[in-house]
mmCIF file of the N, C-alpha and C atoms, coordinates in Angstrom:
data_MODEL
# 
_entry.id   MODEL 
# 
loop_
_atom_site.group_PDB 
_atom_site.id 
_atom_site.type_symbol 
_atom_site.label_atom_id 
_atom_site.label_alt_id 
_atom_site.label_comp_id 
_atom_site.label_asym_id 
_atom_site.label_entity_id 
_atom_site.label_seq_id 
_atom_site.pdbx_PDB_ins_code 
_atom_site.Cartn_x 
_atom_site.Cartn_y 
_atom_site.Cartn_z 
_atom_site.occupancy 
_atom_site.B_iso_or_equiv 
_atom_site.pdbx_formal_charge 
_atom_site.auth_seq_id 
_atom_site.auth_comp_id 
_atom_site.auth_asym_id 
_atom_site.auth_atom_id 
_atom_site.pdbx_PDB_model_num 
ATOM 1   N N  . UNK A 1 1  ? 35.172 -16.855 35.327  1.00 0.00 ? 1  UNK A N  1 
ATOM 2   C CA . UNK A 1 1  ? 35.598 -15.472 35.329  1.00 0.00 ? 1  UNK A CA 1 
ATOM 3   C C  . UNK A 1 1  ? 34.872 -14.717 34.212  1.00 0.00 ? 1  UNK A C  1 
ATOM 4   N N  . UNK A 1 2  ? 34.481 -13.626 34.635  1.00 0.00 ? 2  UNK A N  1 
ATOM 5   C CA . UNK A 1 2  ? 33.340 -12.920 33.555  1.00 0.00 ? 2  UNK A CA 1 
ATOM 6   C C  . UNK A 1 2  ? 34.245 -12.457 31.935  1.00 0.00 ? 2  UNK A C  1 
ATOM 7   N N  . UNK A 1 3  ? 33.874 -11.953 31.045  1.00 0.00 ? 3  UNK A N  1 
ATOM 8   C CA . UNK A 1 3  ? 34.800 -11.651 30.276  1.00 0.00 ? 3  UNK A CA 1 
ATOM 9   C C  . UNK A 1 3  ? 34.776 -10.304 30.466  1.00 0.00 ? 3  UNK A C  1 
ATOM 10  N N  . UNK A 1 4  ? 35.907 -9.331  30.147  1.00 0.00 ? 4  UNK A N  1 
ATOM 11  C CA . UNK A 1 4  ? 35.746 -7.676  30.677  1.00 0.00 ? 4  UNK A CA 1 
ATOM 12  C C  . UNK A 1 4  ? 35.437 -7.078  28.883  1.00 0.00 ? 4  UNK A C  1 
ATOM 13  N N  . UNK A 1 5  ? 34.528 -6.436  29.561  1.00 0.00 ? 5  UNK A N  1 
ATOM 14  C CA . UNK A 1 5  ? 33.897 -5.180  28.435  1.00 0.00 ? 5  UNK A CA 1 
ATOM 15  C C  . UNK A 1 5  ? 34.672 -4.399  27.671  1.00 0.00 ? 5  UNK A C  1 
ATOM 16  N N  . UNK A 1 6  ? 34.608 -4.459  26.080  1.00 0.00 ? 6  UNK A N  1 
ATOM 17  C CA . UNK A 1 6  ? 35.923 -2.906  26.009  1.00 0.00 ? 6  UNK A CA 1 
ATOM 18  C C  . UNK A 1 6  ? 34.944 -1.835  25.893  1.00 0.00 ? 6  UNK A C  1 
ATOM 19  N N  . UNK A 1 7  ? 35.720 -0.786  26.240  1.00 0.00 ? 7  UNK A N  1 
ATOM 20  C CA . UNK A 1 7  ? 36.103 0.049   25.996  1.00 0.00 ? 7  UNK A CA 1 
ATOM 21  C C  . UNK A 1 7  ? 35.413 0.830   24.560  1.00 0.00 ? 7  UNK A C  1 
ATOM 22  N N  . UNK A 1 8  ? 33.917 1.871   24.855  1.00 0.00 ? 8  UNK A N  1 
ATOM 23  C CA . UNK A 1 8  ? 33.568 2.130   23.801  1.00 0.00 ? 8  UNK A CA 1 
ATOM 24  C C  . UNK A 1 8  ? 33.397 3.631   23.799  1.00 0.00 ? 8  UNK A C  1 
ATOM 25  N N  . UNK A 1 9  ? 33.640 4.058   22.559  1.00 0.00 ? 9  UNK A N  1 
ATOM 26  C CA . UNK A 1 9  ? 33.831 5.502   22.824  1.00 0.00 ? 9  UNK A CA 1 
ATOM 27  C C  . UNK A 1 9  ? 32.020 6.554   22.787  1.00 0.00 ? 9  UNK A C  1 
ATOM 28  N N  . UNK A 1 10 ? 32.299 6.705   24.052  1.00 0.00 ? 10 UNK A N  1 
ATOM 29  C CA . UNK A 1 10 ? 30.548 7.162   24.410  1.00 0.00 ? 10 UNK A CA 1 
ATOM 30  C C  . UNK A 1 10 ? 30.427 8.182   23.579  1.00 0.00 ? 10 UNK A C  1 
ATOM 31  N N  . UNK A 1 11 ? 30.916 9.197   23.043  1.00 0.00 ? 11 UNK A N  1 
ATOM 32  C CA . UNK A 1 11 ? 30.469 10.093  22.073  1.00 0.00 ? 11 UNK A CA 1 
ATOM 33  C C  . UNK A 1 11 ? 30.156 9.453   20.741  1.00 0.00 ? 11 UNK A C  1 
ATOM 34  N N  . UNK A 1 12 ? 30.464 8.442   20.555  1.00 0.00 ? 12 UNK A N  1 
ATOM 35  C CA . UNK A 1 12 ? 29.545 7.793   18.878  1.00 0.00 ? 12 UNK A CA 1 
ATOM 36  C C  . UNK A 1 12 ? 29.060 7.570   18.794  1.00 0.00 ? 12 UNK A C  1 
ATOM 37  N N  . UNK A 1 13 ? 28.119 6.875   20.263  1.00 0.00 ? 13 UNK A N  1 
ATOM 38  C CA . UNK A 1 13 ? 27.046 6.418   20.007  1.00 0.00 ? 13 UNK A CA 1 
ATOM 39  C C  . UNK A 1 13 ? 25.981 7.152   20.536  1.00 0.00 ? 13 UNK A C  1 
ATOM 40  N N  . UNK A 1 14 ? 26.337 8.187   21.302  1.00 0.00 ? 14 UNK A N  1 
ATOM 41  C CA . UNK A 1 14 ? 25.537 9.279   21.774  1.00 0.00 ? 14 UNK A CA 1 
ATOM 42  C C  . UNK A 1 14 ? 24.210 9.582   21.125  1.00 0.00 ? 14 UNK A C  1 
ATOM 43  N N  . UNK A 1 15 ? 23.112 9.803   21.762  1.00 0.00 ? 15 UNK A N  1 
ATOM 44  C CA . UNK A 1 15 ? 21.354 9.552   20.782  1.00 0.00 ? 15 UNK A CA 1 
ATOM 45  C C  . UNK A 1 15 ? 21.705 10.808  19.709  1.00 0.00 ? 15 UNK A C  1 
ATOM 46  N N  . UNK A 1 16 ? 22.432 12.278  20.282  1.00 0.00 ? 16 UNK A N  1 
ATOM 47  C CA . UNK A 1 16 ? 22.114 12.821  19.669  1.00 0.00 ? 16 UNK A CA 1 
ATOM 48  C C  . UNK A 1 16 ? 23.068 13.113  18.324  1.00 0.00 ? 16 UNK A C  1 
ATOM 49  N N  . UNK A 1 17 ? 23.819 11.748  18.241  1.00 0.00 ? 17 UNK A N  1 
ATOM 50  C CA . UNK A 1 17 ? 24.708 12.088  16.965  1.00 0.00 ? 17 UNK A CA 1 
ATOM 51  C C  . UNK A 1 17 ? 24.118 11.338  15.594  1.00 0.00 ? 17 UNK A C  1 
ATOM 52  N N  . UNK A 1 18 ? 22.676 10.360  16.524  1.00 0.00 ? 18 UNK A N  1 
ATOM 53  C CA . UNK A 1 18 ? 22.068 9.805   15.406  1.00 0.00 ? 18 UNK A CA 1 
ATOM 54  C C  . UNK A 1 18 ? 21.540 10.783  14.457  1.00 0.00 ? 18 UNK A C  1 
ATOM 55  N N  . UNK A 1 19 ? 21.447 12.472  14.630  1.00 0.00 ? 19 UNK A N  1 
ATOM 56  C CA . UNK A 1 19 ? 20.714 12.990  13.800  1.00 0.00 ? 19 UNK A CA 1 
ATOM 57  C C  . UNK A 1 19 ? 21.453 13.334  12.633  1.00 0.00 ? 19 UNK A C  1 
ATOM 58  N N  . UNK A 1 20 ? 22.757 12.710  12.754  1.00 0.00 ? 20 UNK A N  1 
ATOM 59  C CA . UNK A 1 20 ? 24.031 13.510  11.224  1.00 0.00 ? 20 UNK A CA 1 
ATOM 60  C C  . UNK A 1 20 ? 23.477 12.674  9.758   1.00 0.00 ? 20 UNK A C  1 
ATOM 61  N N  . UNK A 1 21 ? 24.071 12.527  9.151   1.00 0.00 ? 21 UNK A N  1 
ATOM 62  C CA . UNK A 1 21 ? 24.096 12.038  7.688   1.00 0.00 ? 21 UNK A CA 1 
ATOM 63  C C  . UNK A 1 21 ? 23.645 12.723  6.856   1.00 0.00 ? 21 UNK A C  1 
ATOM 64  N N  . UNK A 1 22 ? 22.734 12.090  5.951   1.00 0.00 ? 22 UNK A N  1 
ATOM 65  C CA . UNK A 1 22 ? 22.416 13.320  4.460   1.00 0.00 ? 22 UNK A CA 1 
ATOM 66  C C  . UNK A 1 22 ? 21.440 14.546  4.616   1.00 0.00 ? 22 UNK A C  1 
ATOM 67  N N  . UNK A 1 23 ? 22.046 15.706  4.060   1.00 0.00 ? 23 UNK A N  1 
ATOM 68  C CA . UNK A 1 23 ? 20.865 16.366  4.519   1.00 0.00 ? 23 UNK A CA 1 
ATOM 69  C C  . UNK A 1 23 ? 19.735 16.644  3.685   1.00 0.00 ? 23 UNK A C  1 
ATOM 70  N N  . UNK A 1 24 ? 18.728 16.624  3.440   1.00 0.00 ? 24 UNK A N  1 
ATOM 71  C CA . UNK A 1 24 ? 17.548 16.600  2.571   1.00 0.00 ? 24 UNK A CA 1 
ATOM 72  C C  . UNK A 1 24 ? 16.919 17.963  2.352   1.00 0.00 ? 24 UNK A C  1 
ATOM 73  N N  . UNK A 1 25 ? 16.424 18.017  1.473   1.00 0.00 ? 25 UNK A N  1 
ATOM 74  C CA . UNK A 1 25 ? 15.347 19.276  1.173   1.00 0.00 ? 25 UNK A CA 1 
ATOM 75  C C  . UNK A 1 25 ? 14.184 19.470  1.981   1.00 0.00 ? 25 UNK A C  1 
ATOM 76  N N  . UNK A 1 26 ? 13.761 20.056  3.044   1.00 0.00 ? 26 UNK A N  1 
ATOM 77  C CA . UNK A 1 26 ? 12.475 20.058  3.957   1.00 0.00 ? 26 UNK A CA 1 
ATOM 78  C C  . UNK A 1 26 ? 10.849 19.839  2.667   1.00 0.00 ? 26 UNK A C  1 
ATOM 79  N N  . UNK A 1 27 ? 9.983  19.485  2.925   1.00 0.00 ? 27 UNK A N  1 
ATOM 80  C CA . UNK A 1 27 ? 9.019  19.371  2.465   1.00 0.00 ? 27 UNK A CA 1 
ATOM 81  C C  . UNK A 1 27 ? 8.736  20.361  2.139   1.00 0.00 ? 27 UNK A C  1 
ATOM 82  N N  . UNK A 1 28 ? 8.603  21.862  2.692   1.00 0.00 ? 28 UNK A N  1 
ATOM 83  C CA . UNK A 1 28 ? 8.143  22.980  1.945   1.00 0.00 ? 28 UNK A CA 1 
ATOM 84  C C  . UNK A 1 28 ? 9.121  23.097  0.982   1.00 0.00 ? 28 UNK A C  1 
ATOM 85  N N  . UNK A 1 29 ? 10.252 22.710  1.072   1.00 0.00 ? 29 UNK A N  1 
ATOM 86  C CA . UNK A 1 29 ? 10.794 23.278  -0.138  1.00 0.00 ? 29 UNK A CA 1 
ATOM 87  C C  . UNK A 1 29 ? 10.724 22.258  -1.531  1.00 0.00 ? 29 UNK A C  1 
ATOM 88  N N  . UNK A 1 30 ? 10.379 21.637  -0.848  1.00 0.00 ? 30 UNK A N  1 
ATOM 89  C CA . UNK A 1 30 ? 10.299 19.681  -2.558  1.00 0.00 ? 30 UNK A CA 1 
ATOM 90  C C  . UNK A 1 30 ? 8.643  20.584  -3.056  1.00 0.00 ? 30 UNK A C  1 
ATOM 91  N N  . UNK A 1 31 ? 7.530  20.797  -2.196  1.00 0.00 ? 31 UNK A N  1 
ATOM 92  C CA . UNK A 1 31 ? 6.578  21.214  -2.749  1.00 0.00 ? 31 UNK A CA 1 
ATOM 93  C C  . UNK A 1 31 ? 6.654  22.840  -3.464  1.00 0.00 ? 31 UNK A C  1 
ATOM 94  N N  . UNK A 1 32 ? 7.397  23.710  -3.034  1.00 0.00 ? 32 UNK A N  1 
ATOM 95  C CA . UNK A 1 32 ? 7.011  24.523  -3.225  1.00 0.00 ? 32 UNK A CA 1 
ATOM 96  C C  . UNK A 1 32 ? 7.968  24.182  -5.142  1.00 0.00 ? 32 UNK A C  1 
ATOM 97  N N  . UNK A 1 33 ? 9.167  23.545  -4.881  1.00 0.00 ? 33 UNK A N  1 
ATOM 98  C CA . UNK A 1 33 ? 9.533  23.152  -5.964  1.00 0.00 ? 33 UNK A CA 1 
ATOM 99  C C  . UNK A 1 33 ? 8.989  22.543  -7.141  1.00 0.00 ? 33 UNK A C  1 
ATOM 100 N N  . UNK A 1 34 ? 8.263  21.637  -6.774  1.00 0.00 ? 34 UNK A N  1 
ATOM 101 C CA . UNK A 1 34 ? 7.025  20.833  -7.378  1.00 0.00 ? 34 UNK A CA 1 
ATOM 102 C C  . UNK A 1 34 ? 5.691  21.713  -8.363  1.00 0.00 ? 34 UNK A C  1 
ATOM 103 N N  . UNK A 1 35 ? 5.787  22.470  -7.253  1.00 0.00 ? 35 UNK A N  1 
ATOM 104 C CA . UNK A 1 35 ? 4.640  23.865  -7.575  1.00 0.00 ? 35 UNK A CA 1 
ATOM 105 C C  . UNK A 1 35 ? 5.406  24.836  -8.630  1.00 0.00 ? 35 UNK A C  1 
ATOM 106 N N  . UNK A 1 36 ? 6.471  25.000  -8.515  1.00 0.00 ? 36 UNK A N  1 
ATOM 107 C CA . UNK A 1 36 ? 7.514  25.824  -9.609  1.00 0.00 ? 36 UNK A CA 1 
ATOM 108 C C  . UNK A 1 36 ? 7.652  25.114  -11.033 1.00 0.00 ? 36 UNK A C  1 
ATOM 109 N N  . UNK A 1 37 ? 7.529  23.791  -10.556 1.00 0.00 ? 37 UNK A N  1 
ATOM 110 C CA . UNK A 1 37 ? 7.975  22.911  -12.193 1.00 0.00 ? 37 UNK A CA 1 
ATOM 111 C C  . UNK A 1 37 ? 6.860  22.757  -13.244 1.00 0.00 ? 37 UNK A C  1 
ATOM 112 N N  . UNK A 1 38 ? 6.128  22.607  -12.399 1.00 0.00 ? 38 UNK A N  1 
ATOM 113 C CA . UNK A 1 38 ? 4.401  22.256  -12.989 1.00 0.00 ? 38 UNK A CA 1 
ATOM 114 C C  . UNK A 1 38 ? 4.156  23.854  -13.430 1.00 0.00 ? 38 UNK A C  1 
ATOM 115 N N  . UNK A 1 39 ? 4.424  25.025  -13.340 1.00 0.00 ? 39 UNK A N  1 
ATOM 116 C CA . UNK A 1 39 ? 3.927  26.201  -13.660 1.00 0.00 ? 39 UNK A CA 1 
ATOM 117 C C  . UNK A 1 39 ? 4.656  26.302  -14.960 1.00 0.00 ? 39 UNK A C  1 
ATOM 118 N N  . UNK A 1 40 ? 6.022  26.011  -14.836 1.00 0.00 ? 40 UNK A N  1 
ATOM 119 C CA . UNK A 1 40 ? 6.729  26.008  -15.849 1.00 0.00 ? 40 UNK A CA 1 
ATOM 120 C C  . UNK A 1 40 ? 6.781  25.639  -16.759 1.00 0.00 ? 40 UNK A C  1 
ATOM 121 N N  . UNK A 1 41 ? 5.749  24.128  -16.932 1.00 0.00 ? 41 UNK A N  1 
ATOM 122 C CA . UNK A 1 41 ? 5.597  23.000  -17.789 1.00 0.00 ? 41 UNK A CA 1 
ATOM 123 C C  . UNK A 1 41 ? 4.593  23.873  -18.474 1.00 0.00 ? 41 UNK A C  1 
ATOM 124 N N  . UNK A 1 42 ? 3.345  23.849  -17.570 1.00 0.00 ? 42 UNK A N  1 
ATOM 125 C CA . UNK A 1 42 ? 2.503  24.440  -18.026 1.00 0.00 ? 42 UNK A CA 1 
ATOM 126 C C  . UNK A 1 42 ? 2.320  25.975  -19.220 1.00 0.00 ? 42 UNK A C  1 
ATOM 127 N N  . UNK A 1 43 ? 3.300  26.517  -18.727 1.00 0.00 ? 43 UNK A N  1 
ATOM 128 C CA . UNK A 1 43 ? 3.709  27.741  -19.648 1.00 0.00 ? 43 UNK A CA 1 
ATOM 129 C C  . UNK A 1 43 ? 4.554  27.587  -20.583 1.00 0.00 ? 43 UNK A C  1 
ATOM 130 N N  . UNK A 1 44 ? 5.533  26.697  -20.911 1.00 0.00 ? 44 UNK A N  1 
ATOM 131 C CA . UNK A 1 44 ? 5.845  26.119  -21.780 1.00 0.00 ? 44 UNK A CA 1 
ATOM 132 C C  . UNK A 1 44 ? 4.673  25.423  -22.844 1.00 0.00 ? 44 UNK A C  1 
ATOM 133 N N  . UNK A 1 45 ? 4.054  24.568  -22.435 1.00 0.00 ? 45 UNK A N  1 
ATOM 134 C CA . UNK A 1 45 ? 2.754  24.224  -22.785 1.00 0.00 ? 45 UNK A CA 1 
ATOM 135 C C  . UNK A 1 45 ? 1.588  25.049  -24.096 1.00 0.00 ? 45 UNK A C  1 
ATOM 136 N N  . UNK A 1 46 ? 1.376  25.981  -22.881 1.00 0.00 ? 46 UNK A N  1 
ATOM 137 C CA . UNK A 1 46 ? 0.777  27.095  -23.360 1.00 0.00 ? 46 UNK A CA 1 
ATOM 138 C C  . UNK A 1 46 ? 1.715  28.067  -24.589 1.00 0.00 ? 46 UNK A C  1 
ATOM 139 N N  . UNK A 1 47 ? 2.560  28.223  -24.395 1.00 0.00 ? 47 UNK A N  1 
ATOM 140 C CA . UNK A 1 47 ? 3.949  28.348  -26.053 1.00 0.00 ? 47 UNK A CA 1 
ATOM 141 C C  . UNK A 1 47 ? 3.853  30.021  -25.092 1.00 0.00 ? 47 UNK A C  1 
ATOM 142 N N  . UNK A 1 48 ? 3.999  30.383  -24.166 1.00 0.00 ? 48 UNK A N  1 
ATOM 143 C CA . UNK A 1 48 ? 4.417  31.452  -23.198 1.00 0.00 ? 48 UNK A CA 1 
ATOM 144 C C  . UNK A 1 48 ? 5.354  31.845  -22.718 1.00 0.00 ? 48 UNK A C  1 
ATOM 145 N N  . UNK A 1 49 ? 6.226  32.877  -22.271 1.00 0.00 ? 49 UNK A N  1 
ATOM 146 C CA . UNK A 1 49 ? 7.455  32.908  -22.198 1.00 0.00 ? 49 UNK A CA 1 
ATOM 147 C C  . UNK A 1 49 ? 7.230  32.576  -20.377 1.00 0.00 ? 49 UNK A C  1 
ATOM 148 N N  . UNK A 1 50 ? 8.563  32.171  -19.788 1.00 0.00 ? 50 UNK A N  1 
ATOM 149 C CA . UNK A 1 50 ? 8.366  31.848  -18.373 1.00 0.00 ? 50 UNK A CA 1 
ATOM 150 C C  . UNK A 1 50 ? 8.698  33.013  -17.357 1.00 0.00 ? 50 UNK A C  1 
ATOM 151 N N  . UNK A 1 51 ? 8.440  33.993  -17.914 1.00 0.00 ? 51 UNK A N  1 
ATOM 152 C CA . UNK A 1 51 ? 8.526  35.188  -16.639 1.00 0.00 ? 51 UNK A CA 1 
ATOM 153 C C  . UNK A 1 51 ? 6.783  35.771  -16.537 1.00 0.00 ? 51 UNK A C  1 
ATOM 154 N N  . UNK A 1 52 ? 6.000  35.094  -17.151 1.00 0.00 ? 52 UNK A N  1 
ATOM 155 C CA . UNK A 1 52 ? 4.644  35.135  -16.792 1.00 0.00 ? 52 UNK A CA 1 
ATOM 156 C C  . UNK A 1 52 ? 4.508  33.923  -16.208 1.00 0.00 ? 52 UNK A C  1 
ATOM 157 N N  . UNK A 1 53 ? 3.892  34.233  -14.648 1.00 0.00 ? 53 UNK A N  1 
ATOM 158 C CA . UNK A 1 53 ? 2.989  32.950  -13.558 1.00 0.00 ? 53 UNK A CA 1 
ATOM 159 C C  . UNK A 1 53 ? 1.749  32.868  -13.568 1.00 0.00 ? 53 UNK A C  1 
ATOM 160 N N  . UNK A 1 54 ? 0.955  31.671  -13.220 1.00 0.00 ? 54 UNK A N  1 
ATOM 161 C CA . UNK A 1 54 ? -0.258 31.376  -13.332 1.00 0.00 ? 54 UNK A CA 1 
ATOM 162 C C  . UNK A 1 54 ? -0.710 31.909  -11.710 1.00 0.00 ? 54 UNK A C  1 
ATOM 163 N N  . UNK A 1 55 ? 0.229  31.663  -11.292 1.00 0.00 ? 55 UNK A N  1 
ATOM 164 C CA . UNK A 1 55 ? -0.152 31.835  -9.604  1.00 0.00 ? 55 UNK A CA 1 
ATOM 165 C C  . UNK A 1 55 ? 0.228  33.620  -9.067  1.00 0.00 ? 55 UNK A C  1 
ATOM 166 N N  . UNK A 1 56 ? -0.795 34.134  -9.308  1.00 0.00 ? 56 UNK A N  1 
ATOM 167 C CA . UNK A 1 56 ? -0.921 35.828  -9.132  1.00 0.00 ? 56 UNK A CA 1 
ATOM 168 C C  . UNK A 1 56 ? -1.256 36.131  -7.797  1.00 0.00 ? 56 UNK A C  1 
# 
């Protein structure tokens, strides 16, 4: 006699619920961040106050 299947709840495993969990920073925004820190360093650096940018 076969053994019977349970019973699984089709919405959990559904493909499109694989897309939940953490949500991350998109790449333009890690670079454009990246690009913000390094300007900052840099003007610090330079002994400059940080409301002057290198990137005009």
């Amino acid at each position: 006699m076969p053994k019977k299947q349970e019973r699984r709840n089709g919405h959990a495993f559904h493909p499109i619920m694989s897309k939940g969990g953490v949500h991350e920073k998109t790449e333009k925004a890690k670079r454009k961040a990246a690009k913000h820190e390094m300007n900052r360093k840099v003007q610090e650096w330079l002994g400059r106050s940080s409301s002057i940018s290198l990137a005009a």
